[in-house]
ZAFILO-5060 format. One record per residue (C-alpha): x, y, z. Coordinates in nm, 2 decimals, decimal comma, always signed. Last residue first. Example, Ala and Ser with C-alpha at 12.3 -4.5 7.8 and 13.67 -1.06 7.14 Angstrom:
! ZAFILO-5060
      xx      yy      zz
   +1,37   -0,11   +0,71
   +1,23   -0,45   +0,78
! end
This chain:
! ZAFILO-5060
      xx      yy      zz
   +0,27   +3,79   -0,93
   +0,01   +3,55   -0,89
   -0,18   +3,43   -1,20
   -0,45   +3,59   -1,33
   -0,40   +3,62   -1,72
   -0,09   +3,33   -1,66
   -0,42   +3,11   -1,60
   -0,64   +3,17   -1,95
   -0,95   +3,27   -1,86
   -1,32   +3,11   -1,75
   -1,64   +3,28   -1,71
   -1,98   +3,09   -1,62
   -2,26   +3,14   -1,49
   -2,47   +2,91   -1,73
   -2,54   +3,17   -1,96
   -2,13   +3,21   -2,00
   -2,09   +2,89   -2,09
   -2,34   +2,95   -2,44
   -2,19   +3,29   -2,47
   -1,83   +3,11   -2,54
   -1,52   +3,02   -2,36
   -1,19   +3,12   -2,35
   -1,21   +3,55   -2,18
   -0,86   +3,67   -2,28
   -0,98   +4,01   -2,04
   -0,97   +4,31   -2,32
   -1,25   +4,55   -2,23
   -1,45   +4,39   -2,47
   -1,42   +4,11   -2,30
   -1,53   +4,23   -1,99
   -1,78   +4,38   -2,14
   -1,91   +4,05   -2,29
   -1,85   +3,86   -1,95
   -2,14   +4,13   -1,80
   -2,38   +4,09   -2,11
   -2,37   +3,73   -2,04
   -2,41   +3,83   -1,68
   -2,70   +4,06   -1,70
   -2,88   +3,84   -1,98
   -2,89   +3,60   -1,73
   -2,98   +3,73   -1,39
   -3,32   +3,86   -1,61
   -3,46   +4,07   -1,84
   -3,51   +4,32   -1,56
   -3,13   +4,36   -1,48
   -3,06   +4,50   -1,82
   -3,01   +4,87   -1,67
   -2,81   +4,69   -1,41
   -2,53   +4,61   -1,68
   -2,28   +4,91   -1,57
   -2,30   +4,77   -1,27
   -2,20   +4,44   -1,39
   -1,90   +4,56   -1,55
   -1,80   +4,76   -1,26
   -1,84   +4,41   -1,07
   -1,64   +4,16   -1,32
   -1,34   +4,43   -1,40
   -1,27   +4,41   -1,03
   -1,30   +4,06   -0,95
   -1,03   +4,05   -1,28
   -0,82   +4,32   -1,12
   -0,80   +4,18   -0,81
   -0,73   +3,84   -0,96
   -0,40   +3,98   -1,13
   -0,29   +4,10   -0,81
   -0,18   +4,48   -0,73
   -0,47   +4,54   -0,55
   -0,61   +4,23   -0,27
   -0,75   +3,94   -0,40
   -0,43   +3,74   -0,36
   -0,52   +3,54   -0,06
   -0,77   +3,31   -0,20
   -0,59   +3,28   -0,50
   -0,36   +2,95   -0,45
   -0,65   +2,86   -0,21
   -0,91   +2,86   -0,48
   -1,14   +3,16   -0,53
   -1,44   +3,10   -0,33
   -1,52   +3,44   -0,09
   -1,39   +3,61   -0,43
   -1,70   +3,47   -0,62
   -1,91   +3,74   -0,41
   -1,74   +4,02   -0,61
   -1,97   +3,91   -0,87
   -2,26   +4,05   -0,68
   -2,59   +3,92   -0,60
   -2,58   +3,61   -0,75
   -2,87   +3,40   -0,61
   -3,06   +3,36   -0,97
   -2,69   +3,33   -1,15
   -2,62   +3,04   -0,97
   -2,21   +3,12   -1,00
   -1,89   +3,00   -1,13
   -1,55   +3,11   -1,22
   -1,30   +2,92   -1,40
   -0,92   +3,03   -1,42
   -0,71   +2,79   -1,70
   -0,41   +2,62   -1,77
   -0,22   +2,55   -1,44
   +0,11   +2,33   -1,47
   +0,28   +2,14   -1,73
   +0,12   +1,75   -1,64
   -0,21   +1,89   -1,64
   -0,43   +2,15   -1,47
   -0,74   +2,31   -1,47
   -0,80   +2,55   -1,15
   -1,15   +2,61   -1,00
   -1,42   +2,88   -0,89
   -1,75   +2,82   -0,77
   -2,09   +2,96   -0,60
   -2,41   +2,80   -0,59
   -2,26   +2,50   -0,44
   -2,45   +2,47   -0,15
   -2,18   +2,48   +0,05
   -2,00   +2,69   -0,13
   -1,75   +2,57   -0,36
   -1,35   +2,54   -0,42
   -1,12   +2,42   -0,65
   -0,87   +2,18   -0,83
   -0,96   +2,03   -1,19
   -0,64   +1,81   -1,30
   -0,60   +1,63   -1,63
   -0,45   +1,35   -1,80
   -0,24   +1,42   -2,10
   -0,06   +1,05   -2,02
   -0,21   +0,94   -1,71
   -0,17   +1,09   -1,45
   +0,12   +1,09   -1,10
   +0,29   +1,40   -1,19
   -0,06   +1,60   -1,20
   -0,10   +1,48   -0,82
   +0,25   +1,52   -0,69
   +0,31   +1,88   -0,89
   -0,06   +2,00   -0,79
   +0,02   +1,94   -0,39
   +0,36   +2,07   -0,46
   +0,21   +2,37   -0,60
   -0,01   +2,43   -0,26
   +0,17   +2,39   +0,02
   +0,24   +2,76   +0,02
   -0,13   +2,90   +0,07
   -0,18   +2,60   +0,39
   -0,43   +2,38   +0,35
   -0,78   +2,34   +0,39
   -0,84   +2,53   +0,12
   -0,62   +2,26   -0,06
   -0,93   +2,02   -0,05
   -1,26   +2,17   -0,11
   -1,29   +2,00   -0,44
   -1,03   +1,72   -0,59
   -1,15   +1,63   -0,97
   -0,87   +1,40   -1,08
   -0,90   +1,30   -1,49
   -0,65   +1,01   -1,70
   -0,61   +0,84   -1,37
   -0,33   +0,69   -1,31
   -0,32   +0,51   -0,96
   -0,06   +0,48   -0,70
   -0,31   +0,54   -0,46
   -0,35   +0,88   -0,56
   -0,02   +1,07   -0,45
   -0,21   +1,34   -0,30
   -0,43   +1,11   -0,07
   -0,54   +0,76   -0,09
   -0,78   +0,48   +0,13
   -1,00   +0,37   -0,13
   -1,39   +0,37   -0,30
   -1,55   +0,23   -0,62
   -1,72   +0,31   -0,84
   -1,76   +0,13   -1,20
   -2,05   -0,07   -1,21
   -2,31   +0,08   -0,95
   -2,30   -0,06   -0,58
   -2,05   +0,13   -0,44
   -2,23   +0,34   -0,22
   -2,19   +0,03   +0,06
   -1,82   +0,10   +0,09
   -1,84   +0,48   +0,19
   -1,86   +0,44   +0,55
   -1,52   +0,23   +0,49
   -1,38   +0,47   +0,30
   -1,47   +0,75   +0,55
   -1,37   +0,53   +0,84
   -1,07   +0,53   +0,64
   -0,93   +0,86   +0,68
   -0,70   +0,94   +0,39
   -1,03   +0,92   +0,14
   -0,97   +0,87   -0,22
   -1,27   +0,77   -0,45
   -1,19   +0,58   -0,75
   -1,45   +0,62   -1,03
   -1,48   +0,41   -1,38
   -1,61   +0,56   -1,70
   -1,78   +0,31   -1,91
   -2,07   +0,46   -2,05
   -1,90   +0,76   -2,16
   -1,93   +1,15   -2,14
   -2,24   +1,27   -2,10
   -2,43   +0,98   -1,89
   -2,15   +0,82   -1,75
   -1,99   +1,13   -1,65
   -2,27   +1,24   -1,46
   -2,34   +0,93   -1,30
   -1,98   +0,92   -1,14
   -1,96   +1,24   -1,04
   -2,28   +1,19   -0,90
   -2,16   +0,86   -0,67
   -1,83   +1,10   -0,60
   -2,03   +1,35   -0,47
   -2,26   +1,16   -0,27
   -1,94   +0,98   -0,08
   -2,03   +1,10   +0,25
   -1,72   +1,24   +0,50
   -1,54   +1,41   +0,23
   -1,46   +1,30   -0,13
   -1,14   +1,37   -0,10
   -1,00   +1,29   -0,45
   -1,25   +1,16   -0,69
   -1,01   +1,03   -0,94
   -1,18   +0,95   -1,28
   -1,02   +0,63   -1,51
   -1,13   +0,60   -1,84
   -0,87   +0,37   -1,97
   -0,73   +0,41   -2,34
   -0,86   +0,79   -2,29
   -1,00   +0,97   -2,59
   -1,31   +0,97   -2,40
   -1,19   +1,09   -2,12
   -0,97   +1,39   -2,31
   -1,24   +1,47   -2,50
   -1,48   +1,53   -2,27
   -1,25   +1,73   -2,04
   -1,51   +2,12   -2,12
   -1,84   +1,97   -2,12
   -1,84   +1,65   -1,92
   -1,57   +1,86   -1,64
   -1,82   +2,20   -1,70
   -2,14   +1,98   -1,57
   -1,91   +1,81   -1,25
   -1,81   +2,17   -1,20
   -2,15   +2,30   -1,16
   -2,29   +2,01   -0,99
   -2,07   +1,99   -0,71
   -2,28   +2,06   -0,43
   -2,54   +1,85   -0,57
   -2,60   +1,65   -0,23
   -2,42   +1,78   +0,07
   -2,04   +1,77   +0,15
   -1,85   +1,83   +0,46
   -1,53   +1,66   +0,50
   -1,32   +1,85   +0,78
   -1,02   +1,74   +0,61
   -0,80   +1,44   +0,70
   -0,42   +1,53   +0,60
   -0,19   +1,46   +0,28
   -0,03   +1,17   +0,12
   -0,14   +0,87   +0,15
   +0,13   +0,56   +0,22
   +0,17   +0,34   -0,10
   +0,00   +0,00   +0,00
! end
């Protein structure tokens, strides 16, 4: 048994919390499972119920391929055990792993609500052992969520480092975009303050949507496409498309935020 890696985190999960990111993962790391030669998914940290990792499952299975299989890593194995009779569909199952996976290779690691836990600094060797332990052009998606998961942000990495910035929100319950600071991931969390990269992207996303309010009455929707459109405009490298962004969602290219 390779020894985990990593400490026991205060595991609190609910039910859909990680629906948002679980939708972007079929949408946006499609490809890459299904080019995969084994469709191996990581669910690292599942938490103290394994809900998340039975949706991730389902999810995946249903918009990506049929025969994805799921591995979720808990370091504390009451967890794993507790977890044990939620492995009843084809392809889940559950074991006692950290940072290094298991010895694993999965070709996709989803680990949510993990590194805030952690210390700031501790942080790229977390994302060096995990992305140095896929599968050939396997990925990484590191982040954080509410607990309810109406509000989101996460990391996409592979074996070269961090690729891309996503942002998240229910756009119904959004009241602000300055509220998606409260989740940046931890290599972020701490650098929302002027002179950061992040700063100025939190920043760009809340003059732009008060200069949107006007469009408020046609809905939370409209607002924030229109909002990622200024911000466009105004010359963020925005990567996705209108249809993401009508979902709450805004992603960029990592060096555009990256610490300095």
């Amino acid at each position: 048994m390779v020894r985990p890696l990593g400490v026991v985190t205060r595991g609190t999960t609910n039910p859909n919390r990680l629906r948002r990111v679980d939708n972007w993962i079929a949408a946006t790391c499609g490809d890459a499972l299904r080019a995969a030669a084994d469709p191996l998914v990581v669910d690292l940290g599942y938490g103290a119920t394994p809900v998340t990792a039975v949706e991730l499952r389902a999810r995946l299975a249903a918009a990506v391929r049929a025969d994805v299989r799921v591995v979720g890593l808990e370091i504390d194995p009451v967890r794993v055990a507790a977890a044990q009779p939620a492995a009843d569909p084809p392809g889940l199952t559950f074991a006692r792993g950290g940072f290094e996976l298991a010895g694993l290779r999965p070709a996709l690691v989803r680990a949510f609500n993990v590194l805030r836990q952690y210390d700031e600094g501790e942080v790229a060797d977390a994302w060096r052992t995990v992305t140095g332990r896929l599968a050939p052009g396997g990925l990484l998606v590191e982040g954080t969520c509410d607990e309810l998961g109406r509000l989101g942000a996460w990391v996409l990495l592979d074996a070269s480092g961090p690729r891309t910035l996503t942002l998240a929100a229910k756009l119904t319950t959004l009241a602000s975009p300055a509220q998606l600071a409260e989740r940046l991931p931890k290599a972020l969390i701490h650098r929302n303050v002027p002179g950061e990269p992040v700063h100025d992207l939190i920043q760009a996303l809340e003059s732009a949507w008060q200069s949107t309010a006007g469009y408020a009455p046609f809905g939370p929707r409209d607002r924030w496409t229109r909002t990622v459109a200024a911000v466009k405009a105004a010359g963020w490298p925005v990567l996705d498309r209108p249809t993401r962004w009508r979902r709450g969602e805004v992603t960029l290219p990592w060096p555009t935020i990256a610490p300095t």
